[in-house]
C-alpha positions in Angstrom: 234.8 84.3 257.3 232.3 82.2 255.4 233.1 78.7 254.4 234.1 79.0 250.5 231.5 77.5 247.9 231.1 75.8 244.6 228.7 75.6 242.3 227.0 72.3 242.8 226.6 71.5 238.8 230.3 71.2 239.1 229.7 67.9 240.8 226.9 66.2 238.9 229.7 65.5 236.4 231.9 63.3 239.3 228.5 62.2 240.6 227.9 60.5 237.2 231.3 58.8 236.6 230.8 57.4 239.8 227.7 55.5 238.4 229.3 54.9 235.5 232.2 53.1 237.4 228.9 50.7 238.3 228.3 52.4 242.0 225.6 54.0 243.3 226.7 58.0 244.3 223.6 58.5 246.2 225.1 56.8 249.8 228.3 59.3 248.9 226.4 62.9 248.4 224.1 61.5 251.6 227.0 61.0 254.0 228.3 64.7 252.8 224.4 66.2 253.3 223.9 66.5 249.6 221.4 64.8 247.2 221.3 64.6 243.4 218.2 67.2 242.8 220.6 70.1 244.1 223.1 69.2 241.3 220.6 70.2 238.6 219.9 74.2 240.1 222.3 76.1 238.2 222.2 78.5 240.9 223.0 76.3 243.7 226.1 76.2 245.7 227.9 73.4 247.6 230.4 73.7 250.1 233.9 73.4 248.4 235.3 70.7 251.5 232.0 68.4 250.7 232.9 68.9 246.8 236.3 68.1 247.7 235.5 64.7 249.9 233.1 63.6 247.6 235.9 63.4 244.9 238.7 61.5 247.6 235.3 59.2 248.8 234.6 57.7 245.9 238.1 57.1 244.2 237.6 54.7 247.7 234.0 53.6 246.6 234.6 52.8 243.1 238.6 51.1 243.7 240.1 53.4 241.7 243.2 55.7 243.1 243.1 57.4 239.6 239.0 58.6 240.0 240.0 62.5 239.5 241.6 61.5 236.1 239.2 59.1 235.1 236.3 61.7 236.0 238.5 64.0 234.2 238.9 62.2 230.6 235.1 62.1 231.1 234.4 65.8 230.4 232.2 66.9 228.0 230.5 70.2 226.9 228.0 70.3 229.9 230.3 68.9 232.5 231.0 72.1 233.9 227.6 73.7 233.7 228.1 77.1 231.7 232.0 77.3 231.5 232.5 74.4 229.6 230.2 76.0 226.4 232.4 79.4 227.6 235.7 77.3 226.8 234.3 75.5 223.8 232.5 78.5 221.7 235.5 80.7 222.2 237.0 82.2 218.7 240.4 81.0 220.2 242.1 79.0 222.6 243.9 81.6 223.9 240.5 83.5 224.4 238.9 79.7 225.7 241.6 79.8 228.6 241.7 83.4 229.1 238.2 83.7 229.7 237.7 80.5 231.9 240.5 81.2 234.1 238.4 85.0 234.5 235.3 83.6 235.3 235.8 80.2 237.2 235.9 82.6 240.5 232.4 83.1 239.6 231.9 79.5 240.4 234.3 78.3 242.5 236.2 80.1 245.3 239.1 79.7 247.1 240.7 78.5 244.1 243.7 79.9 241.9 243.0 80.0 238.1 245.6 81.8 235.8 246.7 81.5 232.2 250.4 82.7 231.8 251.6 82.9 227.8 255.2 83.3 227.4 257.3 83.4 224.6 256.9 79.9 223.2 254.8 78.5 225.4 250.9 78.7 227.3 250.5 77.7 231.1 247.3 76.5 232.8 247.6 76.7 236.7 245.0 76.0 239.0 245.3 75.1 242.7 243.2 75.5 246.0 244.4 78.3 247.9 242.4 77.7 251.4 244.9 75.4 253.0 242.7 74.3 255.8 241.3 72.2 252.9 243.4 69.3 252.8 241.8 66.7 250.9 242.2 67.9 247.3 244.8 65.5 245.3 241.7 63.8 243.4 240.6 67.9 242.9 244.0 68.6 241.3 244.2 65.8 239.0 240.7 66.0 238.3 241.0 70.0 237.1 244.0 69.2 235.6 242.7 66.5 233.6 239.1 68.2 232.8 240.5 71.6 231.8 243.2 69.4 229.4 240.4 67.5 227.5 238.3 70.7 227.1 241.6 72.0 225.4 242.0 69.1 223.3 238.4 68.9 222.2 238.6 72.5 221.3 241.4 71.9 219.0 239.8 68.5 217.3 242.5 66.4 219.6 245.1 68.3 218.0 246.7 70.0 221.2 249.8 68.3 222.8 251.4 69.1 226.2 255.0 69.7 227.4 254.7 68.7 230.1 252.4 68.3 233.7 252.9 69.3 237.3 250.8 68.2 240.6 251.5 69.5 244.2 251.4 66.2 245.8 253.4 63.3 245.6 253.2 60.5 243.0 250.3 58.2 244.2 249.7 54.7 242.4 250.8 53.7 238.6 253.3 56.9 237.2 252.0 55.2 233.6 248.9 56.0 234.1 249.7 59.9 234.1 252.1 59.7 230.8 249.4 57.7 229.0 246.6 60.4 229.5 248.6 63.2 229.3 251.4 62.4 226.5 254.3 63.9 228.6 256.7 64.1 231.7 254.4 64.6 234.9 256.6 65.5 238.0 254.7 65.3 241.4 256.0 67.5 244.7 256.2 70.6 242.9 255.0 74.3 243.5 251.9 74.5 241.1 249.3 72.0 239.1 249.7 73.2 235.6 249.8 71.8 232.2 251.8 73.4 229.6 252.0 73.6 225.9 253.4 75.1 222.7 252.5 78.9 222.4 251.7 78.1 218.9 248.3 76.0 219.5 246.8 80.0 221.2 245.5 80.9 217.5 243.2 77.8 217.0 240.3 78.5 216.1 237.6 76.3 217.8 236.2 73.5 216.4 233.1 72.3 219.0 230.5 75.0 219.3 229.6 78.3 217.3 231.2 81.7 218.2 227.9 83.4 218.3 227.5 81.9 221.7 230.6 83.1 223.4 229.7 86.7 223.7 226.5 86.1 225.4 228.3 83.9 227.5 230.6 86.7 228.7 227.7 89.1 229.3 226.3 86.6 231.6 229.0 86.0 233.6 230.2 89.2 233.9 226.8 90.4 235.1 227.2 87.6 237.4 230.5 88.5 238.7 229.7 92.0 239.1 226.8 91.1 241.5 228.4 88.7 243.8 231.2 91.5 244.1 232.0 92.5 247.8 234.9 94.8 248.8 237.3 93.0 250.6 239.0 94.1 253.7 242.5 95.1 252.7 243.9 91.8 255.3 241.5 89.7 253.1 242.7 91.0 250.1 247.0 90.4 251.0 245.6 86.9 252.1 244.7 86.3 248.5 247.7 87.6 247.1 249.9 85.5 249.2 248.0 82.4 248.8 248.4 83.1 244.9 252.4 83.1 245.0 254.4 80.3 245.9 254.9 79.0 249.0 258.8 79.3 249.1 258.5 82.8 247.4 255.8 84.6 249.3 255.7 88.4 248.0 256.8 90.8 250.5 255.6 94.2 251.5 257.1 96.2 248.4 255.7 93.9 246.0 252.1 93.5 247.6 252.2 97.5 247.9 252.2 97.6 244.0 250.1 94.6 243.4 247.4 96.7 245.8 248.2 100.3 244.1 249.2 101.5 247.4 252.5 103.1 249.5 254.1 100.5 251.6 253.4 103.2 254.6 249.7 103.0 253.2 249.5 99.1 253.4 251.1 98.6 257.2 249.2 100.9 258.3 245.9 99.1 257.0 246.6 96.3 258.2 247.4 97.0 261.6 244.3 98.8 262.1 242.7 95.2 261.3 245.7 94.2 263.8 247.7 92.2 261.8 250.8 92.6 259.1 252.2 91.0 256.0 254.9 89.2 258.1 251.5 87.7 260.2 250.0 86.8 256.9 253.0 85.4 255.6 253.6 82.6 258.8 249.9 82.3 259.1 249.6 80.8 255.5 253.1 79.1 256.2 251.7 77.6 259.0 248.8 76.0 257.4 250.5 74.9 254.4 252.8 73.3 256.9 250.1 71.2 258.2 248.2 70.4 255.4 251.5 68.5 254.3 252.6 67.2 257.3 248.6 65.5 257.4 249.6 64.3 253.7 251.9 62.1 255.3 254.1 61.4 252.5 256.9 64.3 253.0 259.4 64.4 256.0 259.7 67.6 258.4 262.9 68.3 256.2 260.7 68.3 253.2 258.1 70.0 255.1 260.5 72.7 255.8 261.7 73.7 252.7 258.7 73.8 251.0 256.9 76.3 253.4 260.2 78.5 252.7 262.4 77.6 255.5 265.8 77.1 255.1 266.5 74.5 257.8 264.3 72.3 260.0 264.9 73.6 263.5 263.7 77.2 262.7 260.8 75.4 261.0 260.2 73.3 264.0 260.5 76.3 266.4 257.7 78.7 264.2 255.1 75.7 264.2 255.2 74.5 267.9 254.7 78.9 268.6 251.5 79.0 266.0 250.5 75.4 267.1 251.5 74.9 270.4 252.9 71.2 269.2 255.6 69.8 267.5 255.2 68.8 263.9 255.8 65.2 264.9 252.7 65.2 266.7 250.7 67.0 264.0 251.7 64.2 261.7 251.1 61.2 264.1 247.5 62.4 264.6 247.0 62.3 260.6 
Protein backbone atom coordinates (compact mmCIF):
# COMPACT_ATOMS: atom_id res chain seq x y z
CA UNK A 1 0.00 0.00 0.00
CA UNK A 2 1.32 3.35 -0.92
CA UNK A 3 2.53 5.75 1.70
CA UNK A 4 -0.48 8.38 2.05
CA UNK A 5 0.27 12.07 0.63
CA UNK A 6 -0.47 15.69 1.10
CA UNK A 7 -0.57 18.31 -0.87
CA UNK A 8 2.72 20.20 -0.36
CA UNK A 9 0.99 23.93 -0.48
CA UNK A 10 -0.47 22.69 2.73
CA UNK A 11 2.96 23.22 4.28
CA UNK A 12 4.29 26.54 2.82
CA UNK A 13 1.85 28.06 5.35
CA UNK A 14 3.90 26.12 8.57
CA UNK A 15 7.01 26.72 6.58
CA UNK A 16 6.34 30.51 6.79
CA UNK A 17 5.42 30.83 10.50
CA UNK A 18 8.44 29.11 11.09
CA UNK A 19 10.37 32.23 9.62
CA UNK A 20 8.20 34.36 11.09
CA UNK A 21 9.02 32.91 14.57
CA UNK A 22 12.68 34.41 13.37
CA UNK A 23 14.12 30.74 12.14
CA UNK A 24 15.21 29.74 9.09
CA UNK A 25 12.72 26.51 7.72
CA UNK A 26 15.14 25.71 5.04
CA UNK A 27 17.61 23.24 7.49
CA UNK A 28 13.92 21.62 8.55
CA UNK A 29 12.24 20.75 4.95
CA UNK A 30 16.22 19.60 4.11
CA UNK A 31 16.53 17.06 6.87
CA UNK A 32 12.87 15.75 5.72
CA UNK A 33 14.09 15.74 1.69
CA UNK A 34 11.98 18.71 0.86
CA UNK A 35 12.87 22.27 -0.33
CA UNK A 36 10.76 25.40 -0.56
CA UNK A 37 10.23 25.48 -4.60
CA UNK A 38 8.04 22.19 -4.27
CA UNK A 39 5.65 24.16 -1.85
CA UNK A 40 4.68 26.58 -4.58
CA UNK A 41 3.33 23.50 -7.39
CA UNK A 42 -0.18 23.26 -6.66
CA UNK A 43 0.02 19.93 -7.94
CA UNK A 44 2.69 18.56 -5.88
CA UNK A 45 2.37 16.12 -3.18
CA UNK A 46 4.42 15.49 0.06
CA UNK A 47 4.49 12.57 2.09
CA UNK A 48 1.92 12.97 5.00
CA UNK A 49 4.81 11.57 7.95
CA UNK A 50 7.37 14.35 6.48
CA UNK A 51 4.29 16.97 6.64
CA UNK A 52 3.69 15.56 9.95
CA UNK A 53 7.53 15.86 11.43
CA UNK A 54 8.04 19.04 9.93
CA UNK A 55 5.19 20.36 12.19
CA UNK A 56 6.58 18.41 15.74
CA UNK A 57 10.48 19.65 14.40
CA UNK A 58 10.01 22.99 14.41
CA UNK A 59 7.63 23.61 17.53
CA UNK A 60 11.52 22.15 18.77
CA UNK A 61 13.31 24.74 16.40
CA UNK A 62 11.49 27.76 17.11
CA UNK A 63 10.88 26.87 21.37
CA UNK A 64 7.54 26.84 21.14
CA UNK A 65 5.37 23.64 22.43
CA UNK A 66 2.23 25.50 21.15
CA UNK A 67 3.76 25.92 17.15
CA UNK A 68 0.46 23.94 15.67
CA UNK A 69 -1.69 26.72 17.34
CA UNK A 70 0.43 29.49 16.68
CA UNK A 71 0.68 28.29 12.90
CA UNK A 72 -2.85 27.88 13.24
CA UNK A 73 -4.05 31.58 14.38
CA UNK A 74 -1.84 32.39 11.37
CA UNK A 75 -4.27 31.23 8.62
CA UNK A 76 -5.31 33.22 6.05
CA UNK A 77 -7.17 32.93 2.69
CA UNK A 78 -4.23 31.23 0.79
CA UNK A 79 -2.92 29.17 3.63
CA UNK A 80 -4.47 26.16 2.49
CA UNK A 81 -3.90 26.52 -1.22
CA UNK A 82 -7.48 26.20 -2.92
CA UNK A 83 -9.65 25.12 0.11
CA UNK A 84 -9.20 27.93 2.10
CA UNK A 85 -11.04 30.43 -0.95
CA UNK A 86 -13.55 26.93 -0.99
CA UNK A 87 -14.33 27.76 2.81
CA UNK A 88 -14.35 31.46 2.53
CA UNK A 89 -16.53 32.16 -0.81
CA UNK A 90 -19.14 29.68 0.38
CA UNK A 91 -22.92 31.23 0.58
CA UNK A 92 -22.92 29.66 4.11
CA UNK A 93 -21.06 28.26 6.77
CA UNK A 94 -22.85 25.27 6.89
CA UNK A 95 -22.04 24.93 3.02
CA UNK A 96 -18.01 26.36 3.98
CA UNK A 97 -17.74 23.14 6.27
CA UNK A 98 -19.76 20.87 4.38
CA UNK A 99 -17.90 21.35 1.39
CA UNK A 100 -14.29 21.39 2.97
CA UNK A 101 -14.76 18.37 5.00
CA UNK A 102 -15.91 16.70 1.08
CA UNK A 103 -12.98 17.79 -0.57
CA UNK A 104 -10.03 17.89 1.93
CA UNK A 105 -9.56 13.94 0.83
CA UNK A 106 -8.68 15.55 -2.39
CA UNK A 107 -5.75 16.86 -0.65
CA UNK A 108 -4.84 15.08 2.10
CA UNK A 109 -5.28 11.36 2.76
CA UNK A 110 -5.36 9.25 5.51
CA UNK A 111 -7.20 11.80 7.33
CA UNK A 112 -10.84 11.87 8.86
CA UNK A 113 -12.90 15.09 7.97
CA UNK A 114 -16.70 15.13 8.89
CA UNK A 115 -19.13 17.91 9.74
CA UNK A 116 -21.98 16.44 11.98
CA UNK A 117 -25.15 19.17 12.66
CA UNK A 118 -27.35 18.16 15.38
CA UNK A 119 -30.16 19.68 16.77
CA UNK A 120 -28.57 22.74 18.36
CA UNK A 121 -25.34 22.41 17.69
CA UNK A 122 -22.43 21.89 14.46
CA UNK A 123 -19.31 19.56 14.91
CA UNK A 124 -15.98 19.73 13.15
CA UNK A 125 -13.93 16.46 13.54
CA UNK A 126 -10.80 15.85 11.97
CA UNK A 127 -8.12 13.21 12.93
CA UNK A 128 -5.41 11.01 11.20
CA UNK A 129 -6.63 7.69 10.70
CA UNK A 130 -3.18 5.86 9.63
CA UNK A 131 -2.03 4.96 13.10
CA UNK A 132 1.44 3.93 12.14
CA UNK A 133 1.77 7.84 12.02
CA UNK A 134 2.51 8.76 15.35
CA UNK A 135 3.80 12.10 15.51
CA UNK A 136 0.66 14.24 14.88
CA UNK A 137 -0.25 16.28 18.26
CA UNK A 138 1.18 19.60 16.58
CA UNK A 139 -1.20 18.28 13.25
CA UNK A 140 -4.22 18.14 15.52
CA UNK A 141 -3.92 21.33 17.21
CA UNK A 142 -2.77 22.86 14.20
CA UNK A 143 -6.15 21.73 12.00
CA UNK A 144 -8.03 22.31 14.83
CA UNK A 145 -6.90 25.76 15.17
CA UNK A 146 -6.66 26.67 11.20
CA UNK A 147 -10.08 25.17 10.30
CA UNK A 148 -11.47 27.49 13.64
CA UNK A 149 -10.02 30.76 12.31
CA UNK A 150 -11.27 30.16 8.82
CA UNK A 151 -14.66 29.79 10.60
CA UNK A 152 -14.29 32.85 12.47
CA UNK A 153 -13.07 34.94 9.59
CA UNK A 154 -16.02 33.75 7.62
CA UNK A 155 -18.37 34.97 10.05
CA UNK A 156 -16.47 38.66 10.61
CA UNK A 157 -15.15 37.05 14.17
CA UNK A 158 -18.55 36.56 15.17
CA UNK A 159 -18.46 32.59 15.59
CA UNK A 160 -17.94 31.29 19.29
CA UNK A 161 -17.24 27.70 20.35
CA UNK A 162 -18.64 25.34 22.98
CA UNK A 163 -16.27 23.75 23.50
CA UNK A 164 -12.77 21.76 22.07
CA UNK A 165 -11.52 18.26 22.13
CA UNK A 166 -7.78 16.81 21.22
CA UNK A 167 -6.76 13.03 21.29
CA UNK A 168 -3.67 13.57 23.22
CA UNK A 169 -2.95 14.57 26.48
CA UNK A 170 -2.60 18.16 27.81
CA UNK A 171 0.92 19.31 26.87
CA UNK A 172 2.37 22.78 28.30
CA UNK A 173 0.18 25.90 29.47
CA UNK A 174 -3.95 24.66 29.63
CA UNK A 175 -4.32 28.76 29.31
CA UNK A 176 -3.05 28.95 26.33
CA UNK A 177 -5.90 26.70 24.79
CA UNK A 178 -8.92 28.63 26.63
CA UNK A 179 -7.34 31.96 25.43
CA UNK A 180 -7.42 31.04 21.62
CA UNK A 181 -10.32 29.13 21.67
CA UNK A 182 -12.79 30.90 24.23
CA UNK A 183 -13.94 27.60 25.80
CA UNK A 184 -13.38 24.23 27.91
CA UNK A 185 -10.70 22.10 25.89
CA UNK A 186 -10.47 18.59 27.41
CA UNK A 187 -7.40 16.53 26.11
CA UNK A 188 -7.43 12.34 26.12
CA UNK A 189 -10.55 12.12 24.42
CA UNK A 190 -11.92 10.06 21.36
CA UNK A 191 -11.97 12.77 18.61
CA UNK A 192 -10.30 16.55 17.75
CA UNK A 193 -13.32 18.54 17.20
CA UNK A 194 -14.59 21.90 17.84
CA UNK A 195 -18.07 22.61 18.36
CA UNK A 196 -20.53 25.45 18.19
CA UNK A 197 -24.10 26.75 18.29
CA UNK A 198 -26.28 25.29 15.35
CA UNK A 199 -27.43 28.73 14.94
CA UNK A 200 -24.06 30.40 13.35
CA UNK A 201 -24.82 27.45 9.98
CA UNK A 202 -26.96 30.30 8.17
CA UNK A 203 -24.18 33.02 8.07
CA UNK A 204 -23.73 34.22 5.27
CA UNK A 205 -20.01 34.82 4.33
CA UNK A 206 -18.42 37.87 4.74
CA UNK A 207 -14.58 37.34 3.11
CA UNK A 208 -14.79 36.45 -0.58
CA UNK A 209 -17.60 36.63 -3.30
CA UNK A 210 -19.99 33.66 -3.88
CA UNK A 211 -19.44 33.70 -7.54
CA UNK A 212 -16.24 31.85 -6.82
CA UNK A 213 -17.47 29.02 -4.88
CA UNK A 214 -19.19 27.16 -7.72
CA UNK A 215 -16.17 27.11 -9.80
CA UNK A 216 -14.39 25.99 -6.95
CA UNK A 217 -16.60 22.87 -6.66
CA UNK A 218 -16.36 22.03 -10.33
CA UNK A 219 -12.66 21.96 -9.89
CA UNK A 220 -12.44 19.78 -7.22
CA UNK A 221 -14.89 17.56 -8.05
CA UNK A 222 -13.23 16.95 -11.41
CA UNK A 223 -10.27 16.47 -9.30
CA UNK A 224 -11.73 14.02 -7.07
CA UNK A 225 -13.27 12.06 -9.67
CA UNK A 226 -9.80 11.51 -11.43
CA UNK A 227 -7.77 10.43 -8.58
CA UNK A 228 -10.71 7.90 -7.95
CA UNK A 229 -9.49 4.22 -7.60
CA UNK A 230 -11.83 1.33 -6.46
CA UNK A 231 -10.76 0.04 -3.36
CA UNK A 232 -10.45 -3.44 -2.42
CA UNK A 233 -13.45 -4.32 -0.21
CA UNK A 234 -10.44 -5.10 3.06
CA UNK A 235 -9.32 -1.49 2.11
CA UNK A 236 -12.47 -0.15 2.17
CA UNK A 237 -13.69 -1.85 6.08
CA UNK A 238 -10.13 -0.55 6.96
CA UNK A 239 -11.42 2.99 6.37
CA UNK A 240 -14.59 2.45 7.95
CA UNK A 241 -13.07 1.22 11.17
CA UNK A 242 -10.44 3.72 11.33
CA UNK A 243 -13.42 6.40 11.00
CA UNK A 244 -15.29 5.07 14.31
CA UNK A 245 -14.02 5.19 17.55
CA UNK A 246 -11.54 3.30 18.93
CA UNK A 247 -13.65 1.84 21.98
CA UNK A 248 -16.69 1.45 19.52
CA UNK A 249 -15.40 -0.19 16.47
CA UNK A 250 -18.51 -1.13 14.07
CA UNK A 251 -19.03 -4.65 13.79
CA UNK A 252 -20.07 -6.87 10.89
CA UNK A 253 -23.87 -5.86 10.75
CA UNK A 254 -23.17 -2.31 10.82
CA UNK A 255 -20.23 -2.28 8.19
CA UNK A 256 -22.61 -4.65 6.00
CA UNK A 257 -25.03 -1.55 5.67
CA UNK A 258 -22.45 1.09 5.62
CA UNK A 259 -21.03 -1.08 2.44
CA UNK A 260 -24.67 -1.81 0.89
CA UNK A 261 -23.92 -5.46 1.20
CA UNK A 262 -25.34 -8.90 3.12
CA UNK A 263 -23.25 -9.74 6.05
CA UNK A 264 -22.72 -13.29 4.12
CA UNK A 265 -21.71 -11.00 1.15
CA UNK A 266 -18.98 -9.03 3.24
CA UNK A 267 -17.17 -12.28 5.07
CA UNK A 268 -17.02 -13.81 2.30
CA UNK A 269 -15.08 -10.88 0.52
CA UNK A 270 -12.95 -10.51 2.81
CA UNK A 271 -11.74 -13.88 3.23
CA UNK A 272 -11.04 -14.24 -0.28
CA UNK A 273 -8.45 -11.23 0.49
CA UNK A 274 -7.77 -13.65 3.63
CA UNK A 275 -8.67 -11.63 6.31
CA UNK A 276 -12.12 -10.69 8.39
CA UNK A 277 -13.66 -7.69 10.30
CA UNK A 278 -12.61 -9.29 13.57
CA UNK A 279 -8.74 -9.16 11.83
CA UNK A 280 -9.37 -5.63 10.99
CA UNK A 281 -10.76 -4.76 14.13
CA UNK A 282 -7.35 -6.04 16.39
CA UNK A 283 -5.14 -4.96 13.62
CA UNK A 284 -6.19 -1.24 14.00
CA UNK A 285 -6.45 -1.96 17.85
CA UNK A 286 -3.11 -3.02 17.79
CA UNK A 287 -1.66 0.00 16.17
CA UNK A 288 -3.64 2.42 18.01
CA UNK A 289 -2.20 0.58 21.02
CA UNK A 290 1.19 1.36 20.11
CA UNK A 291 0.98 4.59 18.81
CA UNK A 292 -0.10 5.52 22.59
CA UNK A 293 1.96 3.42 24.39
CA UNK A 294 5.11 5.44 22.17
CA UNK A 295 3.16 8.74 23.41
CA UNK A 296 4.38 7.88 26.63
CA UNK A 297 2.05 9.82 28.62
CA UNK A 298 -0.89 7.05 29.28
CA UNK A 299 -0.40 3.92 31.47
CA UNK A 300 -1.14 0.15 29.99
CA UNK A 301 -4.44 0.61 32.12
CA UNK A 302 -5.15 3.68 30.15
CA UNK A 303 -3.82 2.10 27.10
CA UNK A 304 -6.30 -0.57 27.53
CA UNK A 305 -9.31 1.00 27.76
CA UNK A 306 -8.98 3.21 25.20
CA UNK A 307 -8.21 0.54 22.42
CA UNK A 308 -11.63 -1.02 23.75
CA UNK A 309 -10.50 -3.49 26.21
CA UNK A 310 -12.14 -3.93 29.34
CA UNK A 311 -9.18 -4.98 31.52
CA UNK A 312 -5.39 -4.91 31.16
CA UNK A 313 -4.40 -8.60 31.08
CA UNK A 314 -6.61 -9.44 28.01
CA UNK A 315 -5.02 -6.24 26.59
CA UNK A 316 -1.59 -7.40 27.49
CA UNK A 317 -2.22 -10.98 26.14
CA UNK A 318 -3.71 -9.55 22.34
CA UNK A 319 -0.50 -7.23 22.01
CA UNK A 320 2.42 -9.54 22.96
CA UNK A 321 0.36 -12.31 20.03
CA UNK A 322 0.29 -9.29 17.28
CA UNK A 323 3.67 -7.99 18.56
CA UNK A 324 5.50 -10.68 19.90
CA UNK A 325 6.42 -8.21 23.10
CA UNK A 326 4.97 -6.96 25.97
CA UNK A 327 3.59 -3.41 25.97
CA UNK A 328 6.17 -2.56 28.62
CA UNK A 329 8.83 -3.05 26.25
CA UNK A 330 7.08 -1.24 23.35
CA UNK A 331 6.93 1.75 25.65
CA UNK A 332 10.55 1.58 27.04
CA UNK A 333 11.94 1.67 23.44
CA UNK A 334 9.80 5.06 22.88
Amino acid sequence: MAAPTISAQFLRHAANCVELAGHAPDPLLARLGLDRRQLEEAEHDIPLSAFLAFFEQAAQAVGNPHFGLYAGRMVGADSLGILSFLFLSAPTLREAFASFTRYLETMQQASRNDFVEGRRWGRFQYGIIDDTLAERRQDAEYSIGATYTLARQYTGGALSLEEVRFEHPLVGDYRRYEAYFGCEVHFGQDRNSFSFARSFLDFPGKQLSATLFPVLVEHLSRRRAAEATPDSRAAQVRALIAAAPLDRPPDAPALARALGISVATLGRQLRAEDCSVRDLVAARRMQAARRLLRDGQRSIADVAIATGYAESASFIRAFRRHFGAAPGHVRRQG
